[in-house]
C-alpha positions as MATLAB code, in Angstrom:
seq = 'XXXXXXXXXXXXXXXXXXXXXXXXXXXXXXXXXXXXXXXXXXXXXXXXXXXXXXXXXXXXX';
ca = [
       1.553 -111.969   17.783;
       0.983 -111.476   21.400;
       1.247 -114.043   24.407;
      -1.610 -113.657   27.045;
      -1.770 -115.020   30.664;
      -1.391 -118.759   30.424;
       1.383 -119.376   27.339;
      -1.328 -118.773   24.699;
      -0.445 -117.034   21.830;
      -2.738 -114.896   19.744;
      -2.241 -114.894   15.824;
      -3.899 -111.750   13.446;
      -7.179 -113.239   12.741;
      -7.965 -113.676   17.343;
      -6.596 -110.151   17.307;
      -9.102 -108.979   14.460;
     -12.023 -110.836   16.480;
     -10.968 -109.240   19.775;
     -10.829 -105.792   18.175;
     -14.314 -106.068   16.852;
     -16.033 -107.007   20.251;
     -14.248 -104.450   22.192;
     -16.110 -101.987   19.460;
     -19.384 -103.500   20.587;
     -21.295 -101.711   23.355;
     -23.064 -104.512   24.179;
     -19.909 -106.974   24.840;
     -17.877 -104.041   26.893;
     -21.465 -103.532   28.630;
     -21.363 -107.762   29.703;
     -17.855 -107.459   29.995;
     -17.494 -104.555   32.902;
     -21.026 -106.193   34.577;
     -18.718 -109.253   34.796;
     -15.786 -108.086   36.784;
     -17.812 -105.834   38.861;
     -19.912 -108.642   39.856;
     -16.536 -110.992   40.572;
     -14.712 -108.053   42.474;
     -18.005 -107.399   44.653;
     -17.655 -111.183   45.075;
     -14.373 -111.753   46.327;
     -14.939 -108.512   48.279;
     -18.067 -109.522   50.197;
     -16.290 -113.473   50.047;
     -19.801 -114.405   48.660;
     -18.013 -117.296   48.118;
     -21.430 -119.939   48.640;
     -23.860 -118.383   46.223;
     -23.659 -116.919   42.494;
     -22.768 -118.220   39.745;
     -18.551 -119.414   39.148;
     -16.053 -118.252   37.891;
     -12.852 -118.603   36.683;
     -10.998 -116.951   39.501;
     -11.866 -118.880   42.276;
      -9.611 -117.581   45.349;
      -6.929 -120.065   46.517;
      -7.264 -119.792   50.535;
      -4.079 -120.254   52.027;
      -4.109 -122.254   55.357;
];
């Protein structure tokens, strides 16, 4: 079993599911457009258009 960011635990049959997509061109393809396109984001704080995301930058004050 492994424990991922949050407290959430994965059990076999998650791990077996994860596996599978990383073997998929087309998920790794979405998957690496994805963070490029939130790291050119928070790079360029394009933080007004685009679609959201789940790691929204905390601004400190």
């Amino acid at each position: 079993m492994i424990v991922v960011q949050g407290g959430s635990r994965l059990g076999s049959s998650e791990l077996e599911i994860l596996r599978k997509k990383i073997n998929s061109e087309d998920y790794l393809h979405e998957a690496i457009h994805r963070i490029a396109m939130i790291l050119s984001n928070e790079l360029l704080d394009l933080s007004g258009g685009g679609r959201n995301h789940e790691r929204q930058r905390k601004r400190r004050h």
